[in-house]
N, C-alpha and C positions, 0 to 999 in steps of 0.2 A: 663634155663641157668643161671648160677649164673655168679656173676661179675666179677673173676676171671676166665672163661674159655677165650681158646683159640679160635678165631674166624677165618674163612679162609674170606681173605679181597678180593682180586686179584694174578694174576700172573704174576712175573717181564718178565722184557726183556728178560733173561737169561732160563724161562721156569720155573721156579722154584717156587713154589706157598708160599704166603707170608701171615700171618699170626699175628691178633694183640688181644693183651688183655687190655680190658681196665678197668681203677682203680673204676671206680665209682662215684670218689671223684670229688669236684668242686672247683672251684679255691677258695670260698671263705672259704671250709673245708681246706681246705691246709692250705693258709693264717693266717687263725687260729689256725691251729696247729705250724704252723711257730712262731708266738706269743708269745700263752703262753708256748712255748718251749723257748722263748727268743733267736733262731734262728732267723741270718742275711741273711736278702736275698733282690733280685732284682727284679721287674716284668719286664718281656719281653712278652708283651700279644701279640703282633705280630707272635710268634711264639709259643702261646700256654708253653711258658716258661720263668720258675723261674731260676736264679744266686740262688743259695745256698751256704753260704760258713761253712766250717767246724770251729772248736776250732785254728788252726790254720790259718784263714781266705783264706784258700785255696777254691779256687770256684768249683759249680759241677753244670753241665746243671741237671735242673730238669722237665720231662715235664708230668704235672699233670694229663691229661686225659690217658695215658696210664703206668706211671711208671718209664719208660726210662729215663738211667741219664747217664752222662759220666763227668770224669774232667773238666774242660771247658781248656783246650788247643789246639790252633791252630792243632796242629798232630793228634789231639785223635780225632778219627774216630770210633770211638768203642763204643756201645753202649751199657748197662747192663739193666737189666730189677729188679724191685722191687714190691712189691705189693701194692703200696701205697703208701704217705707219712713217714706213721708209721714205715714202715718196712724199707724204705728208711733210715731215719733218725736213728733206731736203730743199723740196722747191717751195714749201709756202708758211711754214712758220717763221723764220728772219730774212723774207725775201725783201722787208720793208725799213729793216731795221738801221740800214748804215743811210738811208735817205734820209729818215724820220729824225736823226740823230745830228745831218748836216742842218736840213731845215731850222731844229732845235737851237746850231750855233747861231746859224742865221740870225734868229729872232733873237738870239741872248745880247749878240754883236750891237744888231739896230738899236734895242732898248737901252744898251749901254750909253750910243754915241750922241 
């Protein structure tokens, strides 16, 4: 089995069989890659997770043993899966950033005019 597969773990309350992949990666490979990427972040080792924050210091739960990140907001309940740090940090921590930043002129422009 390679490090990427799907693993069946247990089965919820609901009947529904639940399922985890895990990254491989150690906190101290993270850590490092967090580094010298010059990526900000937080340890929360109680919980097996990293505060990540984006170019816009926007925060993302990051939780290293298996991938899973979400925004870090009270409401978001939702959780995304990545394959690692790497993959994390490429495609989805400033996937949002150069939008969120025109939208921002957007609005500065209008309230100006």
């Amino acid at each position: 089995m390679s490090k990427h597969d799907w693993e069946y773990v247990r089965t919820n309350s609901k009947g529904q069989p639940v399922f985890r992949k895990e990254t491989g990666e150690s906190l101290e490979f993270v850590l490092e890659y967090l580094d010298t990427h010059d990526i900000e972040y937080q340890k929360m080792l109680a919980g097996s997770c990293l505060i990540i924050y984006n170019d816009q210091d926007r925060q993302y739960m990051y939780y290293w043993t298996t991938g899973r990140w979400s925004p870090r907001k009270q409401s978001s309940k939702k959780h995304y899966h990545s394959n690692g740090i790497a993959d994390f940090v490429s495609k989805y921590l400033n996937k949002y950033v150069a939008q969120n930043l025109e939208e921002q002129k957007e609005r500065e422009a209008h309230e100006n005019s």
